[in-house]
PDB file of N, CA, C and O in Angstrom, chain B, residues numbered from 101:
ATOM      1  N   UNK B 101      45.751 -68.959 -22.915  1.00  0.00           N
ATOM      2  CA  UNK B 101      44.592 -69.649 -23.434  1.00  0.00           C
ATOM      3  C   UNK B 101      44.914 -70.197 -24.823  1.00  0.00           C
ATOM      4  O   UNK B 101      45.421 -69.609 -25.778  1.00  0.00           O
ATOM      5  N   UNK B 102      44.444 -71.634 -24.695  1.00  0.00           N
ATOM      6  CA  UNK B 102      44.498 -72.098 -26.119  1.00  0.00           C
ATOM      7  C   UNK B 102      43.649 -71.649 -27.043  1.00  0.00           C
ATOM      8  O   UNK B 102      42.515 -71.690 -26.566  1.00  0.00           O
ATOM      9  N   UNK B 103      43.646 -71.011 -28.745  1.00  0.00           N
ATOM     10  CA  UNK B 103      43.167 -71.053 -29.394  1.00  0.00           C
ATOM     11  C   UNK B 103      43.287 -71.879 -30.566  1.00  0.00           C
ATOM     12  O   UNK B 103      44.393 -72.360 -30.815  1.00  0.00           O
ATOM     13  N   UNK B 104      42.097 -72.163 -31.484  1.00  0.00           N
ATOM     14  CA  UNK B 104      42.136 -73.101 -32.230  1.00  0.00           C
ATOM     15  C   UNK B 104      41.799 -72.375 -33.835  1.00  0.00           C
ATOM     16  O   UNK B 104      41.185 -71.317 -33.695  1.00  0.00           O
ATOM     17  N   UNK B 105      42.047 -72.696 -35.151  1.00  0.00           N
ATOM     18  CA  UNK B 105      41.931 -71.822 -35.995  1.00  0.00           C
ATOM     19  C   UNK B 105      40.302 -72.890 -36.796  1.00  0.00           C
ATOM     20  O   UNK B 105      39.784 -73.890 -36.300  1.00  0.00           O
ATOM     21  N   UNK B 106      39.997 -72.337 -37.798  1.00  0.00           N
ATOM     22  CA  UNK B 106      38.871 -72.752 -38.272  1.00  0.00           C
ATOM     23  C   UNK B 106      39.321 -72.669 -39.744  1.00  0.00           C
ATOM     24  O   UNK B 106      40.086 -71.900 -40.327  1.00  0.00           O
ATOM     25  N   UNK B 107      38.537 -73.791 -40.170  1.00  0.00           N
ATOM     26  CA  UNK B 107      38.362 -74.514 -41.748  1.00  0.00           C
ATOM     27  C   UNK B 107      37.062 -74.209 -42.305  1.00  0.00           C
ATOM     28  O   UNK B 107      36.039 -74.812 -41.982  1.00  0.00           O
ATOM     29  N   UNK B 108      37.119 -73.165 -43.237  1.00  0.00           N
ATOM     30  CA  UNK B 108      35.410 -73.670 -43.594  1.00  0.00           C
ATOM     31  C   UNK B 108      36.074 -74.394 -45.160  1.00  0.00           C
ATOM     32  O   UNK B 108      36.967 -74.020 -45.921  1.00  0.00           O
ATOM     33  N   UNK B 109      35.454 -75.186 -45.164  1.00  0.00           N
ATOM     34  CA  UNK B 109      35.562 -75.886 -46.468  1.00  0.00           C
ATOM     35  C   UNK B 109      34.489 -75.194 -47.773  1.00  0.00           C
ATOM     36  O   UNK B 109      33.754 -74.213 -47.884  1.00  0.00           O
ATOM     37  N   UNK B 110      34.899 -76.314 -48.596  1.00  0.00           N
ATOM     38  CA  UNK B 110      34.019 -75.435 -50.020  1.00  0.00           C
ATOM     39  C   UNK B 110      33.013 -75.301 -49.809  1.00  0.00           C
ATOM     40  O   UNK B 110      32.377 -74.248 -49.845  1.00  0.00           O
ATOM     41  N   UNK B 111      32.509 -76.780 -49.433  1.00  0.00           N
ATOM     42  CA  UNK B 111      30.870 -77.586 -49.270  1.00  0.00           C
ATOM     43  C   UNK B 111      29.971 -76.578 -48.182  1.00  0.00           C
ATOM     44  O   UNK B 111      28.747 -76.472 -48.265  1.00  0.00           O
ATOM     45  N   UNK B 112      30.762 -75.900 -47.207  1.00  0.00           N
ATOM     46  CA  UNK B 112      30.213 -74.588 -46.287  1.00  0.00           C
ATOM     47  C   UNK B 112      29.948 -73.592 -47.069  1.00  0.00           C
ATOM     48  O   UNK B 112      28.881 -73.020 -47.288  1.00  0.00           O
ATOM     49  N   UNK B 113      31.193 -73.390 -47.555  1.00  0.00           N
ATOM     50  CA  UNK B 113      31.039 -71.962 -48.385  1.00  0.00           C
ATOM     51  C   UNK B 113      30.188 -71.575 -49.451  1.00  0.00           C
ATOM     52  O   UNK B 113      29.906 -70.457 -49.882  1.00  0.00           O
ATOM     53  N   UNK B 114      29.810 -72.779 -49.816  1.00  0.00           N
ATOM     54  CA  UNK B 114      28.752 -72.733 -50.901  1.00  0.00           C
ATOM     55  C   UNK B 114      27.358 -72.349 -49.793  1.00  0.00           C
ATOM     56  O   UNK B 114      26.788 -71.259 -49.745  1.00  0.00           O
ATOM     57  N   UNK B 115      27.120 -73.238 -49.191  1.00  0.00           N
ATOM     58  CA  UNK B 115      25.872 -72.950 -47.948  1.00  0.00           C
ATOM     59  C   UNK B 115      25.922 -71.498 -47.607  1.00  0.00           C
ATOM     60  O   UNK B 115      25.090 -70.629 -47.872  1.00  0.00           O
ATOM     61  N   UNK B 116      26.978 -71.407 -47.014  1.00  0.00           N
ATOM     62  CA  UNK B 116      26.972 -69.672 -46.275  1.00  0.00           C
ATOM     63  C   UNK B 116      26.508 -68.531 -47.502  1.00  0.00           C
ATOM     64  O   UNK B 116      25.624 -67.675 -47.515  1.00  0.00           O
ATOM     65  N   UNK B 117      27.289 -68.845 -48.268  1.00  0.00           N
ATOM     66  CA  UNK B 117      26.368 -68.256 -49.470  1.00  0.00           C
ATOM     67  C   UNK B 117      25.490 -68.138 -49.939  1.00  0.00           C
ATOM     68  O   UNK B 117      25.157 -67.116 -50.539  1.00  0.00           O
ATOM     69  N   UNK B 118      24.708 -69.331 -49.797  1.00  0.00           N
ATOM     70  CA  UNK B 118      22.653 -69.118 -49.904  1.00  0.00           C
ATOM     71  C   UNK B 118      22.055 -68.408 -48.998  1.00  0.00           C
ATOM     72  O   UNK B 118      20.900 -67.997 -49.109  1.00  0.00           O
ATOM     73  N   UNK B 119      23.020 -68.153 -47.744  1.00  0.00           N
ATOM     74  CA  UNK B 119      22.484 -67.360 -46.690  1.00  0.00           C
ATOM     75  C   UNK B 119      21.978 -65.693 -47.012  1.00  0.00           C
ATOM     76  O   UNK B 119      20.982 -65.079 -46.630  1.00  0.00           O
ATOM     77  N   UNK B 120      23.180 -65.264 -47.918  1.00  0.00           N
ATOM     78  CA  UNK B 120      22.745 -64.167 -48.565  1.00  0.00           C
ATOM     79  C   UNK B 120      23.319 -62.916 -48.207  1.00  0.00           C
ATOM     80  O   UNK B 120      24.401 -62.519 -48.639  1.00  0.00           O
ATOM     81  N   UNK B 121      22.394 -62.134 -47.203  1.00  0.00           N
ATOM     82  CA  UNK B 121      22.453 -61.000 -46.318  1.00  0.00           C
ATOM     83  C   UNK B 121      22.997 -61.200 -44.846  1.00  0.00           C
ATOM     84  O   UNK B 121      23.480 -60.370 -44.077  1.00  0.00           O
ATOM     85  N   UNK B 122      22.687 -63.064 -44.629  1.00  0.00           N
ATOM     86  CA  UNK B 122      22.845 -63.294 -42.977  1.00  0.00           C
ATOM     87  C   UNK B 122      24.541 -64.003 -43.072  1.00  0.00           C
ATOM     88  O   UNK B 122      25.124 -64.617 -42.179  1.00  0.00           O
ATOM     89  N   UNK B 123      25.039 -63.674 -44.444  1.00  0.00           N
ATOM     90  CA  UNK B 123      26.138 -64.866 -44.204  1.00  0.00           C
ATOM     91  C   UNK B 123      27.424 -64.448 -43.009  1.00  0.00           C
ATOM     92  O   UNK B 123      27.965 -65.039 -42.074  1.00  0.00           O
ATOM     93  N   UNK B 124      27.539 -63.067 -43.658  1.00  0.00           N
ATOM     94  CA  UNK B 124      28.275 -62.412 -42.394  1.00  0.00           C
ATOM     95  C   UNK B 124      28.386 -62.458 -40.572  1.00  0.00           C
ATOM     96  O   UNK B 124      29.270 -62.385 -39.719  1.00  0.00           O
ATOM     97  N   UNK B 125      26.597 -62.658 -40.648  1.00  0.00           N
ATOM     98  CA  UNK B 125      26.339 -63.350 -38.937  1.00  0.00           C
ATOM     99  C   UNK B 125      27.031 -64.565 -38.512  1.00  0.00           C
ATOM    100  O   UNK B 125      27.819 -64.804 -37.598  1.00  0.00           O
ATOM    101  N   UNK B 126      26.340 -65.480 -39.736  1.00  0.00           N
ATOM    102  CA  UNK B 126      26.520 -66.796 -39.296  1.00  0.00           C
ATOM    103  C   UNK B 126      28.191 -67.004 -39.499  1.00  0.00           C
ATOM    104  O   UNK B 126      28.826 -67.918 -38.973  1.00  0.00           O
ATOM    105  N   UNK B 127      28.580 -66.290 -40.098  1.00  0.00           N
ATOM    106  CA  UNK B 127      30.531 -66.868 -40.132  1.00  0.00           C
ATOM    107  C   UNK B 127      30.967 -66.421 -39.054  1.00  0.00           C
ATOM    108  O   UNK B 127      31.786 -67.120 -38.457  1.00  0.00           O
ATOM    109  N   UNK B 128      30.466 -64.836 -38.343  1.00  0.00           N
ATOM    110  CA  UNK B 128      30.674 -64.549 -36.652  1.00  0.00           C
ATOM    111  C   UNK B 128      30.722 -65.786 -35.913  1.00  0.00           C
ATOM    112  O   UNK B 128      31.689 -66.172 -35.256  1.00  0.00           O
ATOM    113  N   UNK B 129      29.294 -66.563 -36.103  1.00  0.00           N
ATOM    114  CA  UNK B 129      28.896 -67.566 -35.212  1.00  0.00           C
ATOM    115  C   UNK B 129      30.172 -68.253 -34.962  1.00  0.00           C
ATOM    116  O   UNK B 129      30.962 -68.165 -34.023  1.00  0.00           O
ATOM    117  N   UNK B 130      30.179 -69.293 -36.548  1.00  0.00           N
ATOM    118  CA  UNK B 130      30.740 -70.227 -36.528  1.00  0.00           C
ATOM    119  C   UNK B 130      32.269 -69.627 -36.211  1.00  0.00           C
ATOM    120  O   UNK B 130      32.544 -70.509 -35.397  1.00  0.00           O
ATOM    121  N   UNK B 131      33.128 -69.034 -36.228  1.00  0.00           N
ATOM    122  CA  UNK B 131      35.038 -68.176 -35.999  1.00  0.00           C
ATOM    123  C   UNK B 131      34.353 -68.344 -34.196  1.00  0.00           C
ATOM    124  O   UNK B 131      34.965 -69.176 -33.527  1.00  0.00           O
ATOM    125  N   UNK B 132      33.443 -67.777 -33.636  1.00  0.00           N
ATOM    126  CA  UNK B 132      33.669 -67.761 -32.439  1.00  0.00           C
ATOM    127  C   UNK B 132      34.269 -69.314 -31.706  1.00  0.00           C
ATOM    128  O   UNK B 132      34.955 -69.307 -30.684  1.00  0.00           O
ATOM    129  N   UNK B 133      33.998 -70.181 -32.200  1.00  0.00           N
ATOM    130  CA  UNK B 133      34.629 -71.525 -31.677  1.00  0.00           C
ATOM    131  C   UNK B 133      35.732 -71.359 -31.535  1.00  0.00           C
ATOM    132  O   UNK B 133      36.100 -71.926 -30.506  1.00  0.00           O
ATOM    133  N   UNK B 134      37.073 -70.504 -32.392  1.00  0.00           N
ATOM    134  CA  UNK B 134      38.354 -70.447 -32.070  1.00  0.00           C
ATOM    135  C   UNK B 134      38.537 -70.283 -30.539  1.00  0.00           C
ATOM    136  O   UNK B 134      39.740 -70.483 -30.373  1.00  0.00           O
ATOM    137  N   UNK B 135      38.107 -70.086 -29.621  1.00  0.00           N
ATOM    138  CA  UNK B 135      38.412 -69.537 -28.477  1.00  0.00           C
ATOM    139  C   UNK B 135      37.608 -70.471 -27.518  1.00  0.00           C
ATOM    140  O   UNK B 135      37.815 -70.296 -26.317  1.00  0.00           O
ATOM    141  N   UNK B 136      36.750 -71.405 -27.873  1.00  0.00           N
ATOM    142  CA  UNK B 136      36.293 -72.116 -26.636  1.00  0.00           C
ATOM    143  C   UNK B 136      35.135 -73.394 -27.501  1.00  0.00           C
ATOM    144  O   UNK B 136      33.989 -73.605 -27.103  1.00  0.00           O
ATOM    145  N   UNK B 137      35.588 -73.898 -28.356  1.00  0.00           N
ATOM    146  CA  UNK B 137      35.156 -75.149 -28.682  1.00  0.00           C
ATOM    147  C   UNK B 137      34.468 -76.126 -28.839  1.00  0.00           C
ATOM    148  O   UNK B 137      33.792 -76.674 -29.710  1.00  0.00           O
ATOM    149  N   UNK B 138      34.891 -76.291 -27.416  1.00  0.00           N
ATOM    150  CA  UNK B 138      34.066 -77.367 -26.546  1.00  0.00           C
ATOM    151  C   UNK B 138      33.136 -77.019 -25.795  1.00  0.00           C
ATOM    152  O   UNK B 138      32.404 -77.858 -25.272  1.00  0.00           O
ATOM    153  N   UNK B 139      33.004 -75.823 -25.619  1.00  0.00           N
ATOM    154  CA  UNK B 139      31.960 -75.274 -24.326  1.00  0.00           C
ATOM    155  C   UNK B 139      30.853 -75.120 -24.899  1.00  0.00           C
ATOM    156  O   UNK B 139      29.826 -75.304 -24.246  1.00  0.00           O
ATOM    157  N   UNK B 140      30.782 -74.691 -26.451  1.00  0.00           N
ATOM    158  CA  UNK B 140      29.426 -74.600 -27.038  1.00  0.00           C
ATOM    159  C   UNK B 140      29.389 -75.958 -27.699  1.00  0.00           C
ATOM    160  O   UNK B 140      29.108 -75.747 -28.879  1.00  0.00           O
ATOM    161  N   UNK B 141      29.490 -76.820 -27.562  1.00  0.00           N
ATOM    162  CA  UNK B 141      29.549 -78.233 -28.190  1.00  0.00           C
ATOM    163  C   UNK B 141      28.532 -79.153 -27.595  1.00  0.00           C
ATOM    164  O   UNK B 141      28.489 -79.342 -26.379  1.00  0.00           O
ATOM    165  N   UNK B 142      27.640 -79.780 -28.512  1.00  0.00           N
ATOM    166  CA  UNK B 142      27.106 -81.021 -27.608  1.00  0.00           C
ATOM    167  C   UNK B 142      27.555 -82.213 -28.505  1.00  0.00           C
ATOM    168  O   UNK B 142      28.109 -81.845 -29.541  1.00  0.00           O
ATOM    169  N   UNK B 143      27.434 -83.617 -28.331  1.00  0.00           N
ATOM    170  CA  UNK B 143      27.875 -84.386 -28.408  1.00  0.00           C
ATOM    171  C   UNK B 143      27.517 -85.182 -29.639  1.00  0.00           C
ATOM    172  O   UNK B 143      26.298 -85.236 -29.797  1.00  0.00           O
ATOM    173  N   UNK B 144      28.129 -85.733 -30.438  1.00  0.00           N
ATOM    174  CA  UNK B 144      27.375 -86.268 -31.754  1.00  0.00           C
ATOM    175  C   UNK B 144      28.579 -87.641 -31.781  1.00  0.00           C
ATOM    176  O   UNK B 144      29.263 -87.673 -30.759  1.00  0.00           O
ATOM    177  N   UNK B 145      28.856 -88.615 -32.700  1.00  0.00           N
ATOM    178  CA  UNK B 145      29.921 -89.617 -32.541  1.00  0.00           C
ATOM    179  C   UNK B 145      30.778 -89.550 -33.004  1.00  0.00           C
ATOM    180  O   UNK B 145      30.732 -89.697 -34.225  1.00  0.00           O
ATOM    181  N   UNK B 146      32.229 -89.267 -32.311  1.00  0.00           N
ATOM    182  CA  UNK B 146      33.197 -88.715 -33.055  1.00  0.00           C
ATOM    183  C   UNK B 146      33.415 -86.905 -33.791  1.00  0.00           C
ATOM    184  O   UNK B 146      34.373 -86.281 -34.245  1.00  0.00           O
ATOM    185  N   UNK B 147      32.409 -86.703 -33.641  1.00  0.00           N
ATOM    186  CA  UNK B 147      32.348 -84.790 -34.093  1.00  0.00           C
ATOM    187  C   UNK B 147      31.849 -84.000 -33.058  1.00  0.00           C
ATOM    188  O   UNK B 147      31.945 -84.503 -31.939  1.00  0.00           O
ATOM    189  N   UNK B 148      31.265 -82.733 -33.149  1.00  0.00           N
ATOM    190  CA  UNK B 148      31.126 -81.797 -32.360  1.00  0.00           C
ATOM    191  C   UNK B 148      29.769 -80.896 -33.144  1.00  0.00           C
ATOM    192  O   UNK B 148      29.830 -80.565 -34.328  1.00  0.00           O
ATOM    193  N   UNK B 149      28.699 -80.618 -32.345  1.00  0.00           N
ATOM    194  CA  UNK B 149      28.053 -80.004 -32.897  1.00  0.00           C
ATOM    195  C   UNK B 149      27.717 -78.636 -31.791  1.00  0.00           C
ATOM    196  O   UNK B 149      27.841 -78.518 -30.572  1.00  0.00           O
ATOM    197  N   UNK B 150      27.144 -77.518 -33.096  1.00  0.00           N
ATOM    198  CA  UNK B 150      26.830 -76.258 -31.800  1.00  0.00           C
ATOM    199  C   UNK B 150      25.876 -75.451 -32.941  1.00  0.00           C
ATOM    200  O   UNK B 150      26.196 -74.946 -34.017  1.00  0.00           O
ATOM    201  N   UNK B 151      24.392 -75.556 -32.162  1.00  0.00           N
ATOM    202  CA  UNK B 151      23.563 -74.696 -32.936  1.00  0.00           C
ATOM    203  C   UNK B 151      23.812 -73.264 -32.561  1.00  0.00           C
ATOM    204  O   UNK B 151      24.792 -72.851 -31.941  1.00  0.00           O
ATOM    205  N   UNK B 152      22.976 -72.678 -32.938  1.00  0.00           N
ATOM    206  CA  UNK B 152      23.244 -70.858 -33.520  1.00  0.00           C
ATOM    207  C   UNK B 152      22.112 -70.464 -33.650  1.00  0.00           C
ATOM    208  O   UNK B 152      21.540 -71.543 -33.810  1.00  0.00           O
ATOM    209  N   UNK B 153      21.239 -69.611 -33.709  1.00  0.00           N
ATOM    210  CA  UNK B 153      20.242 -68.543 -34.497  1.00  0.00           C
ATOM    211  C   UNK B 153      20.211 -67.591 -35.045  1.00  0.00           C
ATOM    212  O   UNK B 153      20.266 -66.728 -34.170  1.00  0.00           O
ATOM    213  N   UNK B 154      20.136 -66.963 -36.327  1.00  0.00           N
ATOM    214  CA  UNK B 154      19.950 -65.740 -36.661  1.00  0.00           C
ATOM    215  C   UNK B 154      18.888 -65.398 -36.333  1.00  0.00           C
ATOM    216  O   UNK B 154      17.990 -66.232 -36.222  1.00  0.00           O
ATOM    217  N   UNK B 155      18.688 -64.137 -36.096  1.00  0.00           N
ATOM    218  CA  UNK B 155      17.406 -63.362 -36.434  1.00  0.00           C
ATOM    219  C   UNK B 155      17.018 -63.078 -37.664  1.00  0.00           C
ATOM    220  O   UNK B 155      17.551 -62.505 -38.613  1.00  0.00           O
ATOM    221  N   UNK B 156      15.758 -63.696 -37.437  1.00  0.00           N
ATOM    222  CA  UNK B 156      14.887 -63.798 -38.948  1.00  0.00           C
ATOM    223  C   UNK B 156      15.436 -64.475 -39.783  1.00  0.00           C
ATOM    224  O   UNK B 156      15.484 -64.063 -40.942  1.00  0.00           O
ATOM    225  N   UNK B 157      16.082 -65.873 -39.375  1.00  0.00           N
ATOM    226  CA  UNK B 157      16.159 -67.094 -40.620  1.00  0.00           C
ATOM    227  C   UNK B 157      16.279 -68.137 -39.695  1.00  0.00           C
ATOM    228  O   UNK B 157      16.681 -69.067 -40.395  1.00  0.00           O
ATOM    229  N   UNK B 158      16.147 -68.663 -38.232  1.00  0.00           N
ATOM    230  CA  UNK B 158      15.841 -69.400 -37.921  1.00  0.00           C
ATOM    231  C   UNK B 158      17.209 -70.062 -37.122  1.00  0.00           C
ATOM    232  O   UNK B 158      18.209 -69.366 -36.939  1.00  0.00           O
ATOM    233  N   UNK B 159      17.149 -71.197 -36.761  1.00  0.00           N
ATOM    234  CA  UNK B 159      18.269 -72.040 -35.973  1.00  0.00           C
ATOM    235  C   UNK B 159      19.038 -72.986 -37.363  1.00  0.00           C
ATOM    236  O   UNK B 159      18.571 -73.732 -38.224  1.00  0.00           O
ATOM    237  N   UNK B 160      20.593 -72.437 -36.997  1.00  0.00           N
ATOM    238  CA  UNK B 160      21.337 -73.687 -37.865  1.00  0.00           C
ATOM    239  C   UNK B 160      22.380 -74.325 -36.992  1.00  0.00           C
ATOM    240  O   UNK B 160      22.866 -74.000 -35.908  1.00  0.00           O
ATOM    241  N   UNK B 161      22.523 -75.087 -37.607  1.00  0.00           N
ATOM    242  CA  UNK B 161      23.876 -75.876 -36.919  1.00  0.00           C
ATOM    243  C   UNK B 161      24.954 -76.416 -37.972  1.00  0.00           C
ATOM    244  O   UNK B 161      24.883 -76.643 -39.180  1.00  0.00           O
ATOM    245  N   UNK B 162      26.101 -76.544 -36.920  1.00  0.00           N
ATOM    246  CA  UNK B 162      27.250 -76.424 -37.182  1.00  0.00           C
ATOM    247  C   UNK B 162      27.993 -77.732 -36.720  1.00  0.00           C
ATOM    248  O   UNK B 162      28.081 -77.913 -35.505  1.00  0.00           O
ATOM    249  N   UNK B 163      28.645 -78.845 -37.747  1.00  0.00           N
ATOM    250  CA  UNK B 163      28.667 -79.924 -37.477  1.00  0.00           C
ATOM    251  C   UNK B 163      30.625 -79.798 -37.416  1.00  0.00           C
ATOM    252  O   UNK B 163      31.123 -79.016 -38.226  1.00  0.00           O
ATOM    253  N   UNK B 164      31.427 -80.446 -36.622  1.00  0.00           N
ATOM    254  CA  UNK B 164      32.661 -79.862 -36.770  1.00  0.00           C
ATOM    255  C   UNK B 164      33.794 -81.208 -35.779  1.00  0.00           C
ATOM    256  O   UNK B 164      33.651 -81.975 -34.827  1.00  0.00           O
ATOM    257  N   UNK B 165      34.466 -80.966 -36.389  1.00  0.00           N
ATOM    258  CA  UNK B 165      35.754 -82.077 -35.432  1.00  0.00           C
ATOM    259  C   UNK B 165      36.797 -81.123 -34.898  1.00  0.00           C
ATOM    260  O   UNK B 165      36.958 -80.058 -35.494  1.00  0.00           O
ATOM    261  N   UNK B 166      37.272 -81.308 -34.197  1.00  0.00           N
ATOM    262  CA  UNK B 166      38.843 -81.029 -33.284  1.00  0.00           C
ATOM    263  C   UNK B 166      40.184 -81.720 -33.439  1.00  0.00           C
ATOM    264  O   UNK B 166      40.484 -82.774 -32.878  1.00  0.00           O
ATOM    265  N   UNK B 167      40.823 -81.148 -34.111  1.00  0.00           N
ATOM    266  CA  UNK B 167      42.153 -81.777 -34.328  1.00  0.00           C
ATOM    267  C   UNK B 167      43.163 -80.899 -33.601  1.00  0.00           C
ATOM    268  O   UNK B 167      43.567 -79.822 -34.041  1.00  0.00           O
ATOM    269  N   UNK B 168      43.557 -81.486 -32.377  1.00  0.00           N
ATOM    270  CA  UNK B 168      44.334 -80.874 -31.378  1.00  0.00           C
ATOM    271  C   UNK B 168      46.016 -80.344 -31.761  1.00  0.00           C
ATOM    272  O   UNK B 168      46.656 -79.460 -31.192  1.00  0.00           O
ATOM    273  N   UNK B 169      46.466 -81.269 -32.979  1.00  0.00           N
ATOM    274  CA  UNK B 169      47.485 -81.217 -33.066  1.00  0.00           C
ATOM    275  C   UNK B 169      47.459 -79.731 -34.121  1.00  0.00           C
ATOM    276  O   UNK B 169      48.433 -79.254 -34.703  1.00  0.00           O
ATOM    277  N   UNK B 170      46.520 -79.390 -34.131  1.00  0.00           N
ATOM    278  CA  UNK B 170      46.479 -77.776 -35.038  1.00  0.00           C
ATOM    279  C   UNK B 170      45.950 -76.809 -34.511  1.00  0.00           C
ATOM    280  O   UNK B 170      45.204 -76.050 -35.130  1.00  0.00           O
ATOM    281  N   UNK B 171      46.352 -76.634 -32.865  1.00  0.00           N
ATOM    282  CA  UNK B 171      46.509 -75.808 -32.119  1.00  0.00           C
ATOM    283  C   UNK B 171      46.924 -74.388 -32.838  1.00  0.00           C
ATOM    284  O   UNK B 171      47.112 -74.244 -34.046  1.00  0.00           O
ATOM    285  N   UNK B 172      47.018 -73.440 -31.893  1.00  0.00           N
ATOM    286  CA  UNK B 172      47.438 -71.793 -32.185  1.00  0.00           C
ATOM    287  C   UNK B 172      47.842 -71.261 -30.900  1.00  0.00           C
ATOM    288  O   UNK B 172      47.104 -70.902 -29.982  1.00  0.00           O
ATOM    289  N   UNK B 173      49.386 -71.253 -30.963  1.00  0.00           N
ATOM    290  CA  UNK B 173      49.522 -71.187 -29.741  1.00  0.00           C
ATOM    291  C   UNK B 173      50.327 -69.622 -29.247  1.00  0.00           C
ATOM    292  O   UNK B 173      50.542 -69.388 -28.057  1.00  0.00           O
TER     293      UNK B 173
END
């Protein structure tokens, strides 16, 4: 199975950080894409999106591209 590695950039990391107490969930969320991508993906132009929920802060989403050639193999 192909896996894929993950980028959170600054501009996230600053966000995940207002999260607070939930940031730990939501970085679960978002690392689970290493392993299947596309399957939680719906369609946006050129990117990839995949909402999420915590409990007790509501639905976020996760806006993201695929660059194949940075596989993990």
């Amino acid at each position: 199975m192909t896996k894929y590695s993950i980028e959170i950039t600054k501009s996230v990391e600053k966000d995940l950080d207002s999260l607070k107490h939930l940031r730990d969930k939501a970085v679960e969320k978002i690392l689970s894409l290493e392993n299947a991508p596309r399957k939680k993906s719906s369609a946006l132009k050129g990117l990839c999106s995949y909402k999420f929920n915590l409990s007790g802060a509501g639905s976020f989403r996760t806006i993201y591209f695929i660059k194949e050639e940075d596989k993990v193999y």
